[in-house]
VMD Tcl script that builds the backbone (N, CA, C; Angstrom):
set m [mol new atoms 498]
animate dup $m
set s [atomselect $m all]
$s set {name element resname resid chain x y z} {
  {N N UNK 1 A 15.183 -8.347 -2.222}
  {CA C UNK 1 A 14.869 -9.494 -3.060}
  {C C UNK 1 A 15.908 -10.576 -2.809}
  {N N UNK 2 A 15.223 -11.879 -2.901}
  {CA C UNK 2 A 16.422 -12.826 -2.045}
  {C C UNK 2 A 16.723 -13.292 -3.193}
  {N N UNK 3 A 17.837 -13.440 -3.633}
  {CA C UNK 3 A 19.105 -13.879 -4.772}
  {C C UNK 3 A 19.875 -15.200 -4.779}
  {N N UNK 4 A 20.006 -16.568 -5.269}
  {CA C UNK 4 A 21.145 -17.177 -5.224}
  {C C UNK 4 A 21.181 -17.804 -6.246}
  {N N UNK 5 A 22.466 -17.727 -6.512}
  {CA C UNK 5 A 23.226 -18.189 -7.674}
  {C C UNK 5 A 23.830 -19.204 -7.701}
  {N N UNK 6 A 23.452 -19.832 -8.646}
  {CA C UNK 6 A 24.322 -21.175 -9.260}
  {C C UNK 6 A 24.623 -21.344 -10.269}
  {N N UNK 7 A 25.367 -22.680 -10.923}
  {CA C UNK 7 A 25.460 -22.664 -12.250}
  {C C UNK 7 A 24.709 -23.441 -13.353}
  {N N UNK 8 A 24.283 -22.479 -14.294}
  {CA C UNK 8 A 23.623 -23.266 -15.245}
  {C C UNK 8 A 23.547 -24.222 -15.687}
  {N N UNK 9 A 21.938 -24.972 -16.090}
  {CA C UNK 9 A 22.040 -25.951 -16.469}
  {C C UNK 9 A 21.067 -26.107 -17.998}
  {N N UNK 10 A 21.092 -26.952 -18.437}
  {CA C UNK 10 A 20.717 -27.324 -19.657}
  {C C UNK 10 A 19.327 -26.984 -19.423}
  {N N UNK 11 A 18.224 -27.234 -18.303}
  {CA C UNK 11 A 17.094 -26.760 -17.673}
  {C C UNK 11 A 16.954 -25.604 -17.690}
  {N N UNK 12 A 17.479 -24.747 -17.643}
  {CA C UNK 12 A 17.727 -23.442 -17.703}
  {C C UNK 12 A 17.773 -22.476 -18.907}
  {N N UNK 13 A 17.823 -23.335 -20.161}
  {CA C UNK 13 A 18.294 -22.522 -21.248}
  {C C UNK 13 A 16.905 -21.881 -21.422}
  {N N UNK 14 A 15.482 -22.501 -21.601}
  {CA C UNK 14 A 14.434 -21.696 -21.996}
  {C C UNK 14 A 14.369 -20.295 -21.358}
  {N N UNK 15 A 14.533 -20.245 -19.972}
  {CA C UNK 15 A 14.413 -18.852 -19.219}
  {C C UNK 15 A 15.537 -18.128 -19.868}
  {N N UNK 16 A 16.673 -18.194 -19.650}
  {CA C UNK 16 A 17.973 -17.957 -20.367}
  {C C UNK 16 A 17.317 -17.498 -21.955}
  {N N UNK 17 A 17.477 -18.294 -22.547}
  {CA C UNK 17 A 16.501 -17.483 -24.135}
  {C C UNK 17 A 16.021 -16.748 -23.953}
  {N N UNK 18 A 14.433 -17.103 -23.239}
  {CA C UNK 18 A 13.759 -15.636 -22.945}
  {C C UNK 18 A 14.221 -14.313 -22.418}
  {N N UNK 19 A 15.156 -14.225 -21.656}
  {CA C UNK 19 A 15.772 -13.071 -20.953}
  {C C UNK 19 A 16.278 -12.505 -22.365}
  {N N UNK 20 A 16.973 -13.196 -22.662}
  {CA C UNK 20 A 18.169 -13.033 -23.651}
  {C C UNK 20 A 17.180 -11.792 -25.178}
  {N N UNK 21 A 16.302 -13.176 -25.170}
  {CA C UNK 21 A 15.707 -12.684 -26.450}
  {C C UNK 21 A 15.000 -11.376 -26.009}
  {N N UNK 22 A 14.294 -10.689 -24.926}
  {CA C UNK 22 A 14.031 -9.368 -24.669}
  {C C UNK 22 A 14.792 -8.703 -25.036}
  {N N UNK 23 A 16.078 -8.643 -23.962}
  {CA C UNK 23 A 16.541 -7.616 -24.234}
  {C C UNK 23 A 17.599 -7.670 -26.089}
  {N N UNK 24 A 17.348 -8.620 -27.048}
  {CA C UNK 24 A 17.844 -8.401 -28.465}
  {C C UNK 24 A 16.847 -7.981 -29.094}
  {N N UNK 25 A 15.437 -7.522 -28.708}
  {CA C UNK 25 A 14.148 -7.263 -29.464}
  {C C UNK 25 A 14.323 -5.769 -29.073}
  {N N UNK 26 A 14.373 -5.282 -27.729}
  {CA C UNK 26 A 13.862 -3.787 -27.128}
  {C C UNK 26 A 15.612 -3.238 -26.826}
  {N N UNK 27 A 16.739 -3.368 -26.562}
  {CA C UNK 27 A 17.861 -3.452 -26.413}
  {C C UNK 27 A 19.041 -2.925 -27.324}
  {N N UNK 28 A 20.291 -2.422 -27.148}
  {CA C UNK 28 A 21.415 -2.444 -27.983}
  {C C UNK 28 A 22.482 -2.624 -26.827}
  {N N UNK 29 A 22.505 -3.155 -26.214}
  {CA C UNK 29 A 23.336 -4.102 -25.511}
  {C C UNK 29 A 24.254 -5.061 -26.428}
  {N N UNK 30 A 22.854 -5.644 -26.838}
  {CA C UNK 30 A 23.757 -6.923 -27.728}
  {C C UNK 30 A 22.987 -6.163 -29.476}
  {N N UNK 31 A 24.151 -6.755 -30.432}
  {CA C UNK 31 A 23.711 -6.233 -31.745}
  {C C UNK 31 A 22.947 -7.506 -32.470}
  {N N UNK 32 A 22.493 -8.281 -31.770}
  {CA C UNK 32 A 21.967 -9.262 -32.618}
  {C C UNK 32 A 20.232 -8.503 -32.708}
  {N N UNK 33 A 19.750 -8.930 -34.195}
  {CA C UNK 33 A 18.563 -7.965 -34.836}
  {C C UNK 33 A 17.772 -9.545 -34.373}
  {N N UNK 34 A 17.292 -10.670 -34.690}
  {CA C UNK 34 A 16.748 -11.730 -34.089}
  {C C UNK 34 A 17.416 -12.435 -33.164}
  {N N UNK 35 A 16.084 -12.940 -31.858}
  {CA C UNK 35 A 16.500 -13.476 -30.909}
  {C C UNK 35 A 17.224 -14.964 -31.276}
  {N N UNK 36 A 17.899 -15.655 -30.813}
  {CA C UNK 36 A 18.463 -16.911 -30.846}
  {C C UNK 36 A 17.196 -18.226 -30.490}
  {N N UNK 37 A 16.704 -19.079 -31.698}
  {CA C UNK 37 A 16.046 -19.603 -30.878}
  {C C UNK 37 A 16.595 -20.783 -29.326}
  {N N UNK 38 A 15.644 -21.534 -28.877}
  {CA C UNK 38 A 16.122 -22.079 -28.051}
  {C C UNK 38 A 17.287 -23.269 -28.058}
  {N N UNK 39 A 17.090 -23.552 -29.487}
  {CA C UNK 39 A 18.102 -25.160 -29.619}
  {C C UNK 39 A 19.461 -23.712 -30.033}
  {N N UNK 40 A 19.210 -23.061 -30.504}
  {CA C UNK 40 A 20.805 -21.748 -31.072}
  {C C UNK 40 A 21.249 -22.036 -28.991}
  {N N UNK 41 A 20.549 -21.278 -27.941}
  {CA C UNK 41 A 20.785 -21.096 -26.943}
  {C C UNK 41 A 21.755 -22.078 -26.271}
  {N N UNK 42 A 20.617 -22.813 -26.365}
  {CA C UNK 42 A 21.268 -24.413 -25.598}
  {C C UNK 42 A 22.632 -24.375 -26.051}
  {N N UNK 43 A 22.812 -25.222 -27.784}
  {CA C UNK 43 A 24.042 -25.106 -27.847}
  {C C UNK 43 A 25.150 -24.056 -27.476}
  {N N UNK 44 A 25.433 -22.982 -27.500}
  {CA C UNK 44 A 25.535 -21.598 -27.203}
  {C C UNK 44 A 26.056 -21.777 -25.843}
  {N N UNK 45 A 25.334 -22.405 -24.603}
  {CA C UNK 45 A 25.581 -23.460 -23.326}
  {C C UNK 45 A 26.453 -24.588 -23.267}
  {N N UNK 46 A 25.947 -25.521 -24.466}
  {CA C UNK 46 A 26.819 -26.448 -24.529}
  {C C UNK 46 A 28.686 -26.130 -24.696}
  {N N UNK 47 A 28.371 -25.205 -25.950}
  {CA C UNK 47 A 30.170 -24.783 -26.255}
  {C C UNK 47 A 30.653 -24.373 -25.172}
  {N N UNK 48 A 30.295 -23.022 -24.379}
  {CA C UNK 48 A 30.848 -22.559 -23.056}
  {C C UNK 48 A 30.901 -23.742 -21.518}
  {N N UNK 49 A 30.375 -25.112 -21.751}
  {CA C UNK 49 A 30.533 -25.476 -20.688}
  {C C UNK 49 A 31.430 -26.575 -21.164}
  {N N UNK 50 A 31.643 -26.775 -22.881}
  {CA C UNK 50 A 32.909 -27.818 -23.025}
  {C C UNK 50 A 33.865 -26.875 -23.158}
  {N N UNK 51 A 34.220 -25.913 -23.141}
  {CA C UNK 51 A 35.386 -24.968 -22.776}
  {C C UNK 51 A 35.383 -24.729 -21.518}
  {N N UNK 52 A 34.874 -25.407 -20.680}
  {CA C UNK 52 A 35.475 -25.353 -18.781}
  {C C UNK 52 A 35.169 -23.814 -18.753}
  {N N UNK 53 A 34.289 -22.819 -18.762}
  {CA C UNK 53 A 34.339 -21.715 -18.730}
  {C C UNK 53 A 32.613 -21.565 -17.687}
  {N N UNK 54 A 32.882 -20.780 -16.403}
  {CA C UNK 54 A 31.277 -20.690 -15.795}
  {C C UNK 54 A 30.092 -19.776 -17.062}
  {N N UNK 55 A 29.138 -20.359 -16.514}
  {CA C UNK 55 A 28.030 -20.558 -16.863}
  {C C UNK 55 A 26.978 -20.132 -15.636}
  {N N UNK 56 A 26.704 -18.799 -14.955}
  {CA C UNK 56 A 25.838 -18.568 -13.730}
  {C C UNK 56 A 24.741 -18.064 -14.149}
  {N N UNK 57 A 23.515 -18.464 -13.216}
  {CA C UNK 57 A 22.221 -18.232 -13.560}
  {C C UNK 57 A 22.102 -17.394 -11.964}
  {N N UNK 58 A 21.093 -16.183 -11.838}
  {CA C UNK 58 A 20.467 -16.062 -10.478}
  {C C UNK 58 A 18.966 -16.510 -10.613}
  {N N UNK 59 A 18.659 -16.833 -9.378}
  {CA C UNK 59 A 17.249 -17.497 -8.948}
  {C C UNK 59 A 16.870 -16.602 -7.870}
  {N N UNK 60 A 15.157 -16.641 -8.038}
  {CA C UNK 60 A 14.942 -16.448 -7.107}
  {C C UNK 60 A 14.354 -17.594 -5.641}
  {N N UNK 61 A 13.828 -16.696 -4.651}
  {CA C UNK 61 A 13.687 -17.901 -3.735}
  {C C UNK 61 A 12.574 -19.456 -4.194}
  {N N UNK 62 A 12.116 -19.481 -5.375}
  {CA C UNK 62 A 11.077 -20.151 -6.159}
  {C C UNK 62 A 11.724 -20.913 -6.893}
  {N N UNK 63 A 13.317 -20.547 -7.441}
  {CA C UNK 63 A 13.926 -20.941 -8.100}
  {C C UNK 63 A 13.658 -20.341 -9.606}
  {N N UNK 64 A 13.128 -19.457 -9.639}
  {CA C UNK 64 A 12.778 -18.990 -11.195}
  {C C UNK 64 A 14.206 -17.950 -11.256}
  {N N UNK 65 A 14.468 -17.972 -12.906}
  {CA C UNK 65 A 15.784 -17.434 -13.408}
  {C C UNK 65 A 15.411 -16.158 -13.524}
  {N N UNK 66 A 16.621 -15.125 -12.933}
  {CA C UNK 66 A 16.248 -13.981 -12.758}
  {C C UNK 66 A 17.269 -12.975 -14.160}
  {N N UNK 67 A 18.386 -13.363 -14.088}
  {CA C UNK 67 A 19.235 -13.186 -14.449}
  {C C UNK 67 A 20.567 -14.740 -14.702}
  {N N UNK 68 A 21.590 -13.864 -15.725}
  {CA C UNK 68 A 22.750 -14.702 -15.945}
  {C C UNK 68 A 24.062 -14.752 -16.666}
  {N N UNK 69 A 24.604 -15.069 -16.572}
  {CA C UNK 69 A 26.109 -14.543 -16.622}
  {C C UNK 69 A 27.352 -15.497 -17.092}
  {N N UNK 70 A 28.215 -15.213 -17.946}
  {CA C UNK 70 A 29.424 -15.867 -18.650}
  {C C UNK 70 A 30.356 -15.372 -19.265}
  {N N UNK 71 A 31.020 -16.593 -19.137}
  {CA C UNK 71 A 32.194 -15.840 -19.855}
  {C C UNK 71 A 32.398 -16.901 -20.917}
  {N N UNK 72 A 32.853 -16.102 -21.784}
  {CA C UNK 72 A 33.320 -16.558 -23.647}
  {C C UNK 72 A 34.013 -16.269 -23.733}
  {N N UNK 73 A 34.457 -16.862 -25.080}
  {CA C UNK 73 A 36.261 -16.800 -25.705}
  {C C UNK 73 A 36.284 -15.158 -25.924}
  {N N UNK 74 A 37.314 -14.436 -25.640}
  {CA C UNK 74 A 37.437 -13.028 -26.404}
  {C C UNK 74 A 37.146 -13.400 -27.828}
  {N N UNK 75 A 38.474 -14.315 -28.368}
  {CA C UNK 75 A 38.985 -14.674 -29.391}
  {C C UNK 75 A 38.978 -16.220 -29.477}
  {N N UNK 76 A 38.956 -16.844 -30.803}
  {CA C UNK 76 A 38.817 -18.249 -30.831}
  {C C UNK 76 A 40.836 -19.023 -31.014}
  {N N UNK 77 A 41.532 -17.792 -31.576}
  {CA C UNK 77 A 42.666 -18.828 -31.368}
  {C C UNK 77 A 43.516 -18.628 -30.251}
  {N N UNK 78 A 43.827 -19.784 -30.337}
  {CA C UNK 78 A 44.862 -20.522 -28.758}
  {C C UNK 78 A 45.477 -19.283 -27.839}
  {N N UNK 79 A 45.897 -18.234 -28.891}
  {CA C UNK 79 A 46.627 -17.158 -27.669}
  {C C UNK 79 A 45.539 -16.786 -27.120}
  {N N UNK 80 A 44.743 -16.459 -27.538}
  {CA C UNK 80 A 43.959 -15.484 -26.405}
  {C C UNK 80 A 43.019 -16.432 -25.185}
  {N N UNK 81 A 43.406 -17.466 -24.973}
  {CA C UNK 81 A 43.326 -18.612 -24.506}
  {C C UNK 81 A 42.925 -18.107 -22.605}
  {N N UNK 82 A 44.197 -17.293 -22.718}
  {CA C UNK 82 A 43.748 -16.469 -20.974}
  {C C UNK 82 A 42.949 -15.283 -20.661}
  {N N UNK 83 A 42.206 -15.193 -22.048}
  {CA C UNK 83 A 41.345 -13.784 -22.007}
  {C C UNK 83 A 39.698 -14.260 -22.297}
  {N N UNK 84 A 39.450 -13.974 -21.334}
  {CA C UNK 84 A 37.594 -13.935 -21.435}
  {C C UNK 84 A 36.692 -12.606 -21.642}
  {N N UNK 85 A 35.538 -13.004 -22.026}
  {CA C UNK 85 A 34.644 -11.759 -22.864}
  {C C UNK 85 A 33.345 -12.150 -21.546}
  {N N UNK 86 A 33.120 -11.222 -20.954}
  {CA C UNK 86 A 31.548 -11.460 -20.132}
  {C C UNK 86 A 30.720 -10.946 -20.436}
  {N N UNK 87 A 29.544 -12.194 -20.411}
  {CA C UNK 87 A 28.171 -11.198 -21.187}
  {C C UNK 87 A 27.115 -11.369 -19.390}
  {N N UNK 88 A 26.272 -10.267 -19.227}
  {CA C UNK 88 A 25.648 -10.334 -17.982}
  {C C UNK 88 A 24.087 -9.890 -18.548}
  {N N UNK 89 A 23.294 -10.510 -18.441}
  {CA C UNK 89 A 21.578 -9.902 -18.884}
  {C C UNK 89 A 20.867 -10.684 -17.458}
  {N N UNK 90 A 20.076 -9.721 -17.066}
  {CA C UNK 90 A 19.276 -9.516 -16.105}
  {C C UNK 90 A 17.867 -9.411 -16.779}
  {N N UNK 91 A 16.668 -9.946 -16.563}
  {CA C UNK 91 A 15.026 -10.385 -16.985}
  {C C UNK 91 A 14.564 -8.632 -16.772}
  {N N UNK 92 A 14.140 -8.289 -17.324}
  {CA C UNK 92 A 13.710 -6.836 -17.426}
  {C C UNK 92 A 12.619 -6.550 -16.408}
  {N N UNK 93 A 12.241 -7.299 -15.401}
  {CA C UNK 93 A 11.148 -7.118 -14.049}
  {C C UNK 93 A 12.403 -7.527 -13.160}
  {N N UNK 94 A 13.742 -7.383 -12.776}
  {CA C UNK 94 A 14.443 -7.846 -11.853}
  {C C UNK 94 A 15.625 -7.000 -11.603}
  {N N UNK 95 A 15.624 -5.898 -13.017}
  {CA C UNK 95 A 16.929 -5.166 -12.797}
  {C C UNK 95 A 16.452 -4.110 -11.373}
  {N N UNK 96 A 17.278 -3.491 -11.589}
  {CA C UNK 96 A 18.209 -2.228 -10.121}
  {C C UNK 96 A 18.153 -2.919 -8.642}
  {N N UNK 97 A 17.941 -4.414 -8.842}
  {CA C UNK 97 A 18.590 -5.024 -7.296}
  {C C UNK 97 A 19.395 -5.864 -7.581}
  {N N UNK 98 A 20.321 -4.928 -7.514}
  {CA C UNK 98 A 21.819 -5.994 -7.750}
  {C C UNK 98 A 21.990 -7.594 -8.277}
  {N N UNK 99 A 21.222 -7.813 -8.928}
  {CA C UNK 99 A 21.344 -9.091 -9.676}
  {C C UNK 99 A 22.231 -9.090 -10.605}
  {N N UNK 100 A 22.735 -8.026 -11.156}
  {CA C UNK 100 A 23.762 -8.068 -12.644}
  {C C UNK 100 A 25.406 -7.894 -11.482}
  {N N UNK 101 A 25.459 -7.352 -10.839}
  {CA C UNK 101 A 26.293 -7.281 -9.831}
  {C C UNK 101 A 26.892 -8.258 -9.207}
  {N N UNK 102 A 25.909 -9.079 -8.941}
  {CA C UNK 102 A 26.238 -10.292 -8.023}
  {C C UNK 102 A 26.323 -11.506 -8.744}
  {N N UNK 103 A 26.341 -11.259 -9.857}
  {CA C UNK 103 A 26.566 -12.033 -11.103}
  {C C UNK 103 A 28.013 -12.019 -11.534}
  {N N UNK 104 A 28.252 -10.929 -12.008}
  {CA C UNK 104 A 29.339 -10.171 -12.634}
  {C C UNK 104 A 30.737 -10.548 -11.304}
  {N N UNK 105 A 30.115 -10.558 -10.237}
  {CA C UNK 105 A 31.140 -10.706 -9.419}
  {C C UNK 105 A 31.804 -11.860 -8.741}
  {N N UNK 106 A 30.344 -12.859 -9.194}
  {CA C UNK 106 A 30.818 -14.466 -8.853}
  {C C UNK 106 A 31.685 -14.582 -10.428}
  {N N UNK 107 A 30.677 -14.050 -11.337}
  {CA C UNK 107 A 31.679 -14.701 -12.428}
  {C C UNK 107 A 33.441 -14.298 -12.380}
  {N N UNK 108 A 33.956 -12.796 -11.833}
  {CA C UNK 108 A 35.002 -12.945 -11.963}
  {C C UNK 108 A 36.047 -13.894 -10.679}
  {N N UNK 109 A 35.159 -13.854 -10.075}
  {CA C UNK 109 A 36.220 -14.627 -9.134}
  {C C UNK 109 A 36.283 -16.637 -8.861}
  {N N UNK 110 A 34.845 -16.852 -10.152}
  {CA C UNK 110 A 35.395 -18.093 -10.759}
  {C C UNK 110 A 36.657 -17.998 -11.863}
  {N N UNK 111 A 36.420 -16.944 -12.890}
  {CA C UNK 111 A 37.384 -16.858 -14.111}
  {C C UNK 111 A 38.795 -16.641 -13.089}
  {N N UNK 112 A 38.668 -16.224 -11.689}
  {CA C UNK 112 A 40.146 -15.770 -11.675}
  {C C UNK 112 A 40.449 -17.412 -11.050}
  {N N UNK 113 A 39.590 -18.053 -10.145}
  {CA C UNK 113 A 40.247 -19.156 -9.860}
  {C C UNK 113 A 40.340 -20.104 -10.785}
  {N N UNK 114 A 39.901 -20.327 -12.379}
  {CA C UNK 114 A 40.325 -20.822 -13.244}
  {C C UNK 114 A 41.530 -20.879 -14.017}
  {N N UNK 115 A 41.894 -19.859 -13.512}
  {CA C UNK 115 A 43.414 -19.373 -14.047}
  {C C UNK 115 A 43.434 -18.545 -15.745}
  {N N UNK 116 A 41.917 -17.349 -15.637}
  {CA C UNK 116 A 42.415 -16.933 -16.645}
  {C C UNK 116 A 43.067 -15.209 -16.223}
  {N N UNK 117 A 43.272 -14.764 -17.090}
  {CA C UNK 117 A 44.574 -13.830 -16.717}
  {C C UNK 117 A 43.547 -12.381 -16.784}
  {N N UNK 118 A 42.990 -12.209 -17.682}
  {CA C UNK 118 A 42.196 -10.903 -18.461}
  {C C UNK 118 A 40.527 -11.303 -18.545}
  {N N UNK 119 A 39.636 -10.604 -18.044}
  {CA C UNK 119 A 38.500 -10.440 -18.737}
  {C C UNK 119 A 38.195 -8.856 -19.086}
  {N N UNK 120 A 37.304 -9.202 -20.587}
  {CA C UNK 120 A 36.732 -8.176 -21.483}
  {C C UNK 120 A 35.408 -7.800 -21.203}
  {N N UNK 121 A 34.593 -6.888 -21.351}
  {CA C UNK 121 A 33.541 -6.490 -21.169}
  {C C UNK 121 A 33.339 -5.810 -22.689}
  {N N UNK 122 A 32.735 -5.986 -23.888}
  {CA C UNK 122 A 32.471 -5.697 -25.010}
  {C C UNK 122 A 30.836 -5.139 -25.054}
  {N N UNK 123 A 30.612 -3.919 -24.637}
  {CA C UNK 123 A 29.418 -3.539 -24.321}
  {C C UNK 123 A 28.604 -2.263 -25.209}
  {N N UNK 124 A 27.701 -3.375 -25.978}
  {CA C UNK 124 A 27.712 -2.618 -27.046}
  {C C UNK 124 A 26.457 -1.303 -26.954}
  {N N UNK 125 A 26.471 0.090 -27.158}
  {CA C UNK 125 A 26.125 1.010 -27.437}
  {C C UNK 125 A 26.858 2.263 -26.133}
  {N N UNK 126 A 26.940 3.717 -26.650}
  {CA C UNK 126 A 27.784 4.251 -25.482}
  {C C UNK 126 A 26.983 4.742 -24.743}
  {N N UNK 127 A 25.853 4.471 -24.995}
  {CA C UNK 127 A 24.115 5.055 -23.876}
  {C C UNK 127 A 23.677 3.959 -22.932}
  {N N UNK 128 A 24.471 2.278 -22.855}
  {CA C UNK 128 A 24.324 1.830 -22.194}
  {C C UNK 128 A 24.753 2.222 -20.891}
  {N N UNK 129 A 24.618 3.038 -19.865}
  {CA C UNK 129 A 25.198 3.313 -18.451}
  {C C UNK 129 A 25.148 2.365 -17.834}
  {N N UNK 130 A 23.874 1.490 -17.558}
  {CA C UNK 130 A 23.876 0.529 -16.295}
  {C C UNK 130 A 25.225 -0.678 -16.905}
  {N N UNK 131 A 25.398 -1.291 -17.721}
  {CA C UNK 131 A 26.132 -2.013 -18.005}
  {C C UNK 131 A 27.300 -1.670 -17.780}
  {N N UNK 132 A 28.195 -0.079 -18.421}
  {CA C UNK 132 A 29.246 0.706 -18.133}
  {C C UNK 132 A 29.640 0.588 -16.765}
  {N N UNK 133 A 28.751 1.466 -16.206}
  {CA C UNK 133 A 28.478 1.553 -15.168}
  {C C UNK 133 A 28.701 0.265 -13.942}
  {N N UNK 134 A 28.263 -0.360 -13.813}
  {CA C UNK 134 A 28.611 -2.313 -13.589}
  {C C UNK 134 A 30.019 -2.604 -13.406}
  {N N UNK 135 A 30.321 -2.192 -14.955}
  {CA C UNK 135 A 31.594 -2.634 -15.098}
  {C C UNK 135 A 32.428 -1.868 -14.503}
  {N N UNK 136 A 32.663 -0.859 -14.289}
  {CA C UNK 136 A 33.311 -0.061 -13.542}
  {C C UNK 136 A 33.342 0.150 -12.031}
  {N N UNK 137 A 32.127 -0.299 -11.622}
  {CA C UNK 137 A 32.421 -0.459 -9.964}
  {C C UNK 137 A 32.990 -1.927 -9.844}
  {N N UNK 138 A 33.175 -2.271 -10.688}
  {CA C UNK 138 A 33.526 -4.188 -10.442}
  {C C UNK 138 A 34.890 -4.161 -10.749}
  {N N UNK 139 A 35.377 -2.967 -10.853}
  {CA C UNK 139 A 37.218 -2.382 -11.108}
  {C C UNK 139 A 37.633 -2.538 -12.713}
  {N N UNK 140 A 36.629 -2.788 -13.511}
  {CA C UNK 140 A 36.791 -2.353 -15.069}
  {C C UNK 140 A 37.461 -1.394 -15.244}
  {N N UNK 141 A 38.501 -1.273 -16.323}
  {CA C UNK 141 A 38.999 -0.137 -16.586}
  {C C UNK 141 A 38.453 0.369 -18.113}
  {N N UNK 142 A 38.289 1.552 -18.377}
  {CA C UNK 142 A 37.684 1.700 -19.591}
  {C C UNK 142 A 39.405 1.586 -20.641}
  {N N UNK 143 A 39.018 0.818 -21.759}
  {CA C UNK 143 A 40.346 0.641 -22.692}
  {C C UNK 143 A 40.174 1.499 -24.097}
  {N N UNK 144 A 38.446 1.478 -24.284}
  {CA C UNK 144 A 38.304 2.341 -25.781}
  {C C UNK 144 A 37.392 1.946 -26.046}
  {N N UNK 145 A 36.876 2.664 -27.787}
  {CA C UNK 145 A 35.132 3.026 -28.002}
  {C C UNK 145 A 35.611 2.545 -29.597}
  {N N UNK 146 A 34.655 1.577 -30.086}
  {CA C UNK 146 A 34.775 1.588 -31.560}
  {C C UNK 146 A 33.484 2.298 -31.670}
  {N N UNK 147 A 33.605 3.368 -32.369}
  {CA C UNK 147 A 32.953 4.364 -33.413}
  {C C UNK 147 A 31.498 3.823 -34.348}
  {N N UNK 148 A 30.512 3.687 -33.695}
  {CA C UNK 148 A 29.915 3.697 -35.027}
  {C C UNK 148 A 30.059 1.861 -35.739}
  {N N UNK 149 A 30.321 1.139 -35.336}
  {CA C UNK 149 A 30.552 -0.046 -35.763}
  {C C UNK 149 A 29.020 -1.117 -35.812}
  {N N UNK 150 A 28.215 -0.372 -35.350}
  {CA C UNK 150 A 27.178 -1.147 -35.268}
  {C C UNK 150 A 25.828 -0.630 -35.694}
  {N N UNK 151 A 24.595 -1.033 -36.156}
  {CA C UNK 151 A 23.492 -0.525 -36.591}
  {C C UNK 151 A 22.604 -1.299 -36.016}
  {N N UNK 152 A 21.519 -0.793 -35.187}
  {CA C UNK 152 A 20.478 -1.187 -34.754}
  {C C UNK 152 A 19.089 -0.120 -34.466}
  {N N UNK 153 A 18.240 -0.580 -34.974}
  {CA C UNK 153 A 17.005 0.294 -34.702}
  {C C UNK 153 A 17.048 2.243 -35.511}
  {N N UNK 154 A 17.535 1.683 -36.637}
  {CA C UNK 154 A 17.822 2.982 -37.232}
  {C C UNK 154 A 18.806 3.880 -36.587}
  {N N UNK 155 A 19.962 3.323 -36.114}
  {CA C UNK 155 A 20.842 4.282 -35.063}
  {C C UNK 155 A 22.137 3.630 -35.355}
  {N N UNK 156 A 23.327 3.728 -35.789}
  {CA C UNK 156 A 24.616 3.921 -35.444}
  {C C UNK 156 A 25.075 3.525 -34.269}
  {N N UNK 157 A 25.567 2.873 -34.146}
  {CA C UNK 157 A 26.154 2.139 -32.758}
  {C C UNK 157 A 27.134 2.231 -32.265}
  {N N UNK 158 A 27.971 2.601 -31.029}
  {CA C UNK 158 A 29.222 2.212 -30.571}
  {C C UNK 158 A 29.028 0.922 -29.627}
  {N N UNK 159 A 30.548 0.539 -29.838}
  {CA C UNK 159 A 31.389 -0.620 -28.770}
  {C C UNK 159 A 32.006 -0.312 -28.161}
  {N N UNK 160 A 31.943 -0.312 -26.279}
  {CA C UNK 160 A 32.606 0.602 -25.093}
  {C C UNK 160 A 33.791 -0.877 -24.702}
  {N N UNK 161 A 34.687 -1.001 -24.636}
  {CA C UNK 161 A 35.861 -1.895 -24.554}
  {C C UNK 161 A 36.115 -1.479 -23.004}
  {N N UNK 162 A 36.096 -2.288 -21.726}
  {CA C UNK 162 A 36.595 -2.410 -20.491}
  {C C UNK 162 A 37.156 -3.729 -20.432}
  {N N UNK 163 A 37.913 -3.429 -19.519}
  {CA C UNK 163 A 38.986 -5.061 -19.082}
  {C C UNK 163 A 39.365 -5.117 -17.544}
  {N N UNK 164 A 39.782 -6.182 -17.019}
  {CA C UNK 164 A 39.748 -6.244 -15.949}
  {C C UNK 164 A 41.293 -7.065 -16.005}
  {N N UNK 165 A 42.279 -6.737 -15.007}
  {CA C UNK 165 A 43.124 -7.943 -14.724}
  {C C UNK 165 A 42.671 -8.766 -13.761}
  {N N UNK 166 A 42.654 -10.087 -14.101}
  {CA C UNK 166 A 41.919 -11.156 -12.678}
  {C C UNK 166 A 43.166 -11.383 -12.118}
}
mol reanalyze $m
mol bondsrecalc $m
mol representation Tube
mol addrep $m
């Protein structure tokens, strides 16, 4: 499948929603119980691109959004300023060809030429493998598991904590 990546644009947010909002409907990836609508999204875009922080979409050869990828504040005050949080969702007809991969991997080696120091991977449930999994061939180190911190779909949730030094 032919892949290329660029960076998001404001054009982009509807596909971006839609991806997004699948996997928060069928998913525990992310703990949000409703999808974000599209103006939540956009802005959501807007904040991460006035914080100088990438913003990657994959396309395919048509240009349709396949997948996409960012990085966010870990934390909102000033120290944690050199630490980023990456979120990666792939369109549910596009996963197991390396699209979350080739995502995950432009994004860190923009965050490292940005000059941030640490990225987080906050990946929520411990039955997610492909995500784990991701993160760990991309040189994630596993740091720790919050317990149970989350509820979705009648189930108890964990948070799998990986980090990366850039």
């Amino acid at each position: 499948m032919y892949v290329s990546l660029r960076p998001a644009t404001l054009d982009d947010a509807a596909a971006i929603q839609a991806i997004y909002a699948h996997h928060v409907k069928t998913g525990t990836g992310t703990f949000e119980i409703e999808p974000p609508s599209l103006s939540e999204m956009t802005a959501r875009m807007v904040k991460i691109a006035a914080r100088g922080s990438p913003w990657l979409v994959a396309c395919d050869g048509t240009g349709h959004v396949l997948g996409y990828a960012y990085a966010g504040p870990f934390r909102e005050r000033p120290a944690y300023d050199c630490t980023v949080e990456d979120s990666v969702y792939v369109a549910q007809n596009a996963m197991g060809h390396g699209i979350g991969r080739a995502l995950l991997s432009e994004l860190i080696q923009q965050c490292t030429a940005k000059g941030y120091s640490q990225m987080l991977a906050v990946i929520g449930d411990s039955d997610n493998h492909a995500s784990i999994s991701l993160h760990r061939a991309m040189g994630f180190a596993h740091v720790g598991v919050l317990r149970h911190v989350g509820q979705k779909f009648g189930r108890e949730l964990d948070v799998v904590i990986l980090q990366k030094s850039l």
